[in-house]
GUSE-449674 format. One line per field, with one value per residue (C-alpha): residue number from 1; z, x, y. Coordinates in nm, 3 decimals. Each point is the difference from the previous one (the first is absolute). Example, Ala and Ser with C-alpha at 12.3 -4.5 7.8 and 13.67 -1.06 7.14 Angstrom:
n	1;2 .
zz	0.780;-0.066 .
xx	1.230;0.137 .
yy	-0.450;0.344 .
END
This chain:
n	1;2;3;4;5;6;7;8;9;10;11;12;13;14;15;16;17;18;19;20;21;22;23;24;25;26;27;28;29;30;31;32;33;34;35;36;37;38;39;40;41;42;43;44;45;46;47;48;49;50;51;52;53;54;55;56;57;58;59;60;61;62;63;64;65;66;67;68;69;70;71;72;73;74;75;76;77;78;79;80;81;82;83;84;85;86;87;88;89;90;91;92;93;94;95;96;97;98;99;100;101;102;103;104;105;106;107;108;109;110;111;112;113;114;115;116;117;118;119;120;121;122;123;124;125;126;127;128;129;130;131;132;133;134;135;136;137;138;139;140;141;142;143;144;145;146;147;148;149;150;151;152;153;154;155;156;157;158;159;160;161;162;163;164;165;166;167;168;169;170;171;172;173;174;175;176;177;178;179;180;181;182;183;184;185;186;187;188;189;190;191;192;193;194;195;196;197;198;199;200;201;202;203;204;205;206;207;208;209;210;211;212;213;214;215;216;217;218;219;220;221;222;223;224;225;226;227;228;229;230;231;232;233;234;235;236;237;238;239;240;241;242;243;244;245;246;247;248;249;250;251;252;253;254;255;256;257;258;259;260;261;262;263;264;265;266;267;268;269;270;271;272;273;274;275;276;277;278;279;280;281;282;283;284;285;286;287;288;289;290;291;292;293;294;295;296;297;298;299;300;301;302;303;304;305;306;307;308;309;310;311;312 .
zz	6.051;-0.041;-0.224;0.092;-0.328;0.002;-0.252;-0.024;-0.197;-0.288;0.001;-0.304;-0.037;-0.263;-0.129;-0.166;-0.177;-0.036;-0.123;-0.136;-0.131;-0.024;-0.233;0.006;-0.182;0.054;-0.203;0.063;-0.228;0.086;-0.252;0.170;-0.254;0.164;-0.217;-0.422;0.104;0.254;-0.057;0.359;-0.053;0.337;-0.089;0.293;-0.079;0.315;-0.076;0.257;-0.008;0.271;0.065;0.215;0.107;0.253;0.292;-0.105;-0.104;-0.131;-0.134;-0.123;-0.252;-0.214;-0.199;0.102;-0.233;-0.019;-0.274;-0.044;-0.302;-0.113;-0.392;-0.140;-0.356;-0.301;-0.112;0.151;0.273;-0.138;-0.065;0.294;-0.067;0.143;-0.254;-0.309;-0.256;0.061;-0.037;-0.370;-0.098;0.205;-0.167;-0.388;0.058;0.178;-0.276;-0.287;0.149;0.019;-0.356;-0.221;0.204;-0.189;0.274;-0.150;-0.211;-0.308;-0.206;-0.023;0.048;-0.347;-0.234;-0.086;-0.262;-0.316;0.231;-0.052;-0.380;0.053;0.239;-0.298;-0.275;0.202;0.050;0.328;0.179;0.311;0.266;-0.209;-0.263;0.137;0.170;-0.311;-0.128;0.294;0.037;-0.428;0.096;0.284;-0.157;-0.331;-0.035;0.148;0.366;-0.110;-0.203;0.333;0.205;-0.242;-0.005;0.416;0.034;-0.254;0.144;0.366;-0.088;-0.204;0.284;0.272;-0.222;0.006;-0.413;-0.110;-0.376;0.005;0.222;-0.269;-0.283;0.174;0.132;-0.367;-0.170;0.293;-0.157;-0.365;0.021;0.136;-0.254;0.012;0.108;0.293;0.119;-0.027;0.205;0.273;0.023;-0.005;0.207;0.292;-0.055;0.036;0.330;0.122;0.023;0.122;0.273;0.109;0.003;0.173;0.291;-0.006;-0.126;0.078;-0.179;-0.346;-0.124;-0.120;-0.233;-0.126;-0.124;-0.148;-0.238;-0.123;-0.052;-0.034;0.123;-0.084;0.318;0.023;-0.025;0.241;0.259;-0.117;0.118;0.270;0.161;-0.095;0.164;0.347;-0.037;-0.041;-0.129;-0.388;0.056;0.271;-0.191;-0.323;0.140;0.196;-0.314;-0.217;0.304;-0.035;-0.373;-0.031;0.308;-0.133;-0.361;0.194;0.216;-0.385;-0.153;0.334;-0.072;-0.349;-0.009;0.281;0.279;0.353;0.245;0.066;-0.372;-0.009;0.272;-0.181;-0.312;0.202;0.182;-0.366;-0.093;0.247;-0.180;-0.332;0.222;0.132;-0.339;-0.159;0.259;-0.034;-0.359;0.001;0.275;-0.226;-0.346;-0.187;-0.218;-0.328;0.159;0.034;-0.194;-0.027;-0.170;0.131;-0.326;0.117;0.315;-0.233;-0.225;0.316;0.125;-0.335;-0.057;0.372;-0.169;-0.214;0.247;0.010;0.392;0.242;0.356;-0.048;-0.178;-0.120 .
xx	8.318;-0.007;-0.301;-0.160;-0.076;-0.318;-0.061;-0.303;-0.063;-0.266;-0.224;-0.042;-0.296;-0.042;-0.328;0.005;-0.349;-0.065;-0.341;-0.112;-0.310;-0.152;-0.289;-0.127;-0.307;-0.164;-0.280;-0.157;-0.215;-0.209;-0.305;-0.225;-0.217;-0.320;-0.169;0.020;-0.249;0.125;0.364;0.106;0.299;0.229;0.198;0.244;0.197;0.241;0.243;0.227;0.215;0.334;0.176;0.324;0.215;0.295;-0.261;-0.303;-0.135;-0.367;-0.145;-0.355;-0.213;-0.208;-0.250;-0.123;-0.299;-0.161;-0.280;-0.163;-0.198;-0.284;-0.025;-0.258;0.117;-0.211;-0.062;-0.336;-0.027;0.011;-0.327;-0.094;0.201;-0.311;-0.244;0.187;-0.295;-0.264;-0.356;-0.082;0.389;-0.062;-0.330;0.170;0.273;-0.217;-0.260;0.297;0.176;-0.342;-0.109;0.303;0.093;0.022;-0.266;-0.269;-0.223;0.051;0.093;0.328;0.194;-0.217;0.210;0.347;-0.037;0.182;0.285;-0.088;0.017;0.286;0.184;-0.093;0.136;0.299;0.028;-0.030;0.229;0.144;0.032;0.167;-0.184;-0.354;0.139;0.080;-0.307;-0.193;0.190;-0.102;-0.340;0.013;0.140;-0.058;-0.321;-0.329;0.113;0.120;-0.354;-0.205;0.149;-0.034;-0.390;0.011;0.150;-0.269;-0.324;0.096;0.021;-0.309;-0.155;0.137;-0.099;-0.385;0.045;-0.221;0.047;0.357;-0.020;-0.251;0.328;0.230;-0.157;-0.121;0.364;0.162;-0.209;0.079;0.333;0.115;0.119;-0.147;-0.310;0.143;0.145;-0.325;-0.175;0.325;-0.053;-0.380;-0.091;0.253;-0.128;-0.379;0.115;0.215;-0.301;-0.263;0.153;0.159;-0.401;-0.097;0.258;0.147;-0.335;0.050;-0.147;0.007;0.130;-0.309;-0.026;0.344;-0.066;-0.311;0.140;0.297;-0.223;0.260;0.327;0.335;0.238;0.191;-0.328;-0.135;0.274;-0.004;-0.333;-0.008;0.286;-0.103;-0.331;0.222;0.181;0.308;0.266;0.124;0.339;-0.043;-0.244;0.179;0.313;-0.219;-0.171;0.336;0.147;-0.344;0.042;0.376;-0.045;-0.280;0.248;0.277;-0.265;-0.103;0.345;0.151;-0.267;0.120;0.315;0.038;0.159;0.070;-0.161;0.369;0.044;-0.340;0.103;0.286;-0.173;-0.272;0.284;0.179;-0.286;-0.030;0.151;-0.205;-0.347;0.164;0.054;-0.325;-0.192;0.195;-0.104;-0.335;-0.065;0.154;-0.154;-0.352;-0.217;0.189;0.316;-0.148;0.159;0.212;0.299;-0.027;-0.126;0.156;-0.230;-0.275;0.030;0.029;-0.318;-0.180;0.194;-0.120;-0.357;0.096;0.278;-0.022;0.036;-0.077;0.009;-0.140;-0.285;0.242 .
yy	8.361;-0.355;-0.101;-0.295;-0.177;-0.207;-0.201;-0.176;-0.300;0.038;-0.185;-0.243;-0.121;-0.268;-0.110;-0.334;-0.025;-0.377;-0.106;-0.325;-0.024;-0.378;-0.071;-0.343;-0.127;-0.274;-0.156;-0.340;-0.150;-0.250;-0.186;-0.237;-0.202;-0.144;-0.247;0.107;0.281;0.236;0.146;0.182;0.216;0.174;0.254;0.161;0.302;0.119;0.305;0.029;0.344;0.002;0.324;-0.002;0.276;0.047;0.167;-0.198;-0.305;-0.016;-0.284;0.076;-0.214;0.216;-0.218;-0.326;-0.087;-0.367;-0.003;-0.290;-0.081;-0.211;-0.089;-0.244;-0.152;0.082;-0.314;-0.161;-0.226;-0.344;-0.213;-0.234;-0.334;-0.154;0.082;-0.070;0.087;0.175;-0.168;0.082;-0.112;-0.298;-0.119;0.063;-0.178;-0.302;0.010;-0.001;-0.285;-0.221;0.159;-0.092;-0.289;-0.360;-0.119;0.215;-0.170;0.136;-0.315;0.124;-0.309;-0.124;0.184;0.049;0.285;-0.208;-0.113;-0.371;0.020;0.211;-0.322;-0.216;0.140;-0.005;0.404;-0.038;-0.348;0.143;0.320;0.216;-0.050;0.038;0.321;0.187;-0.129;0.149;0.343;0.041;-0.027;0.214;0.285;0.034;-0.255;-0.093;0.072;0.403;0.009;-0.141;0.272;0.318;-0.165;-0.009;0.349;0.168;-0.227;0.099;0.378;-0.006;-0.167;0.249;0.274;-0.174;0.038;-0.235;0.072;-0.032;-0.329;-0.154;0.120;-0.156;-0.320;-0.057;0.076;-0.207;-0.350;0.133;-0.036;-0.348;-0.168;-0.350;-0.163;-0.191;0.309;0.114;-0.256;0.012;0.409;0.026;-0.279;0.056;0.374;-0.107;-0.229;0.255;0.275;-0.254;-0.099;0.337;0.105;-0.265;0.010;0.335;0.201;0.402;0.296;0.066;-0.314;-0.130;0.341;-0.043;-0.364;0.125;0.248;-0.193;-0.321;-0.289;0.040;-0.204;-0.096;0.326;0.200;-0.103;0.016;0.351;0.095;-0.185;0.098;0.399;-0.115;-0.080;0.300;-0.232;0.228;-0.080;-0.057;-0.301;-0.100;-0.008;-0.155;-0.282;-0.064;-0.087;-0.208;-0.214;-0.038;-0.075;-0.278;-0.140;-0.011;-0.163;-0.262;-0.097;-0.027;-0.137;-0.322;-0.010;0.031;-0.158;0.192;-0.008;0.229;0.189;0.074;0.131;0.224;0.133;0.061;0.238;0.159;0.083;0.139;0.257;0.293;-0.037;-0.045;0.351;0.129;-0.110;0.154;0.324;-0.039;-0.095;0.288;0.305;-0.172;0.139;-0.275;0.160;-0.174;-0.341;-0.289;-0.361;-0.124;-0.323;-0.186;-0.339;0.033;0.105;-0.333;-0.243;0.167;-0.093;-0.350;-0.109;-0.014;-0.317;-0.150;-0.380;-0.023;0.240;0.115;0.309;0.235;0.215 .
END
């Protein structure tokens, strides 16, 4: 019997797993500053996840997140350009600039603190010479001494201490060294308070004058700036610019010099106003005193000068 042979094929089946997986992310950062003040930052995350096989193709994004966030910087908003000062700055500053001023009638332009004996003896003959003579005084002379005297007189003041005022105002006339010093200091003092009371009365002031009786130039400006409620240190540093340009207006007639050299002479004298006033502002009445005895003797030799310009 004839056996009929079938064969049948297997089946082979093959299976070819194939899978891709895709992740993309995305992030987009975006910062968008408005003005200094407000900082507006976009973030975008997008995470994109791809999955691909041989009977099927999905494409599905997972996450897609935009946050956006508002930050304000710490730092305050900025003062109104407009304004500049505010009223109380604004008066100080106005009252400072018409109280140390050359224009003020002190009698300033009068005296030239020993710089015309000093021109001729021949100490002083030119720029350079009248601006190391000025910058010695300044710092370690009559102009350091004036300011300690300011500083201490506009506390005392603030501080409504009469007793110390009277101290100081009384040690302040003790110690200049000459008697036309003495009639430069007390007499633009004594001007210097009258007509501050006259034009620029306010409370108080009349008190302070009272307890310290008399009061020499720097003094004064003390109390009667502490009587404005001028601050000390724009006070002190408007007080030495006064005094070393009404030095260089003397020596600047003396000498002579031109207006431009006069200029330059101020301007080089910046940094020790600067310094002085640091000084003067950290300094106690135990640290008060001069090394300027060349200043000293011109001060005292003015007194029997042959010709002069000036009362001191």
């Amino acid at each position: 019997m004839r056996r009929r042979l079938t064969i049948m094929p297997r089946m082979i089946m093959a299976t070819i797993p194939t899978a891709i997986t895709i992740t993309t992310v995305i992030t987009i950062t975006t910062v968008i500053t408005i003005t200094t003040v407000i900082t507006v930052t976009t973030v975008i995350t997008i995470t994109m996840t791809t999955t691909i096989t041989t009977t099927n193709i999905a494409t599905t994004i997972i996450t897609t997140t935009i946050t956006p966030m508002l930050m304000t910087t710490s730092e305050p908003a900025p003062a109104d350009a407009s304004s500049g000062m505010n009223a109380d700055e604004a008066a100080a500053l106005y009252r400072l600039m018409t109280w140390l001023s050359p224009s003020f009638p002190v009698g300033a332009f009068s005296y030239s603190s020993g710089i015309e004996w000093a021109v001729e003896a021949g100490d002083i003959t030119d720029a350079a010479s009248l601006r190391d003579w000025l910058a010695a005084m300044l710092s370690e002379g009559s102009g350091f001494c004036d300011a300690v005297f300011l500083a201490q007189a506009h506390r005392a003041a603030s501080a409504q201490d009469e007793a110390g005022l009277r101290e100081i105002a009384e040690l302040a006339a003790a110690l200049v060294p000459s008697r036309e010093r003495q009639l430069e200091t007390s007499t633009q003092g004594r001007a210097f308070i009258d007509i501050a009371r006259s034009a620029w009365a306010c409370d108080g002031l009349d008190e302070m004058v009272a307890a310290c009786g008399s009061a020499v130039y720097p003094v004064a400006v003390g109390i009667v700036s502490a009587a404005h409620a001028v601050p000390l240190a724009p006070a002190m540093h408007a007080f030495l610019h006064a005094v070393v340009s009404n030095w260089i207006s003397a020596g600047a007639r003396l000498v002579p010099l031109g207006q431009t050299d006069s200029q330059r002479i101020l301007a080089g004298l910046e940094a020790e106003v600067a310094a002085t006033a640091k000084r003067a502002l950290e300094a106690s009445l135990d640290d008060l005193g001069s090394a300027t005895f060349r200043a000293d003797l011109a001060s005292l030799r003015h007194e029997t000068q042959y010709t002069r310009l000036f009362r001191s």
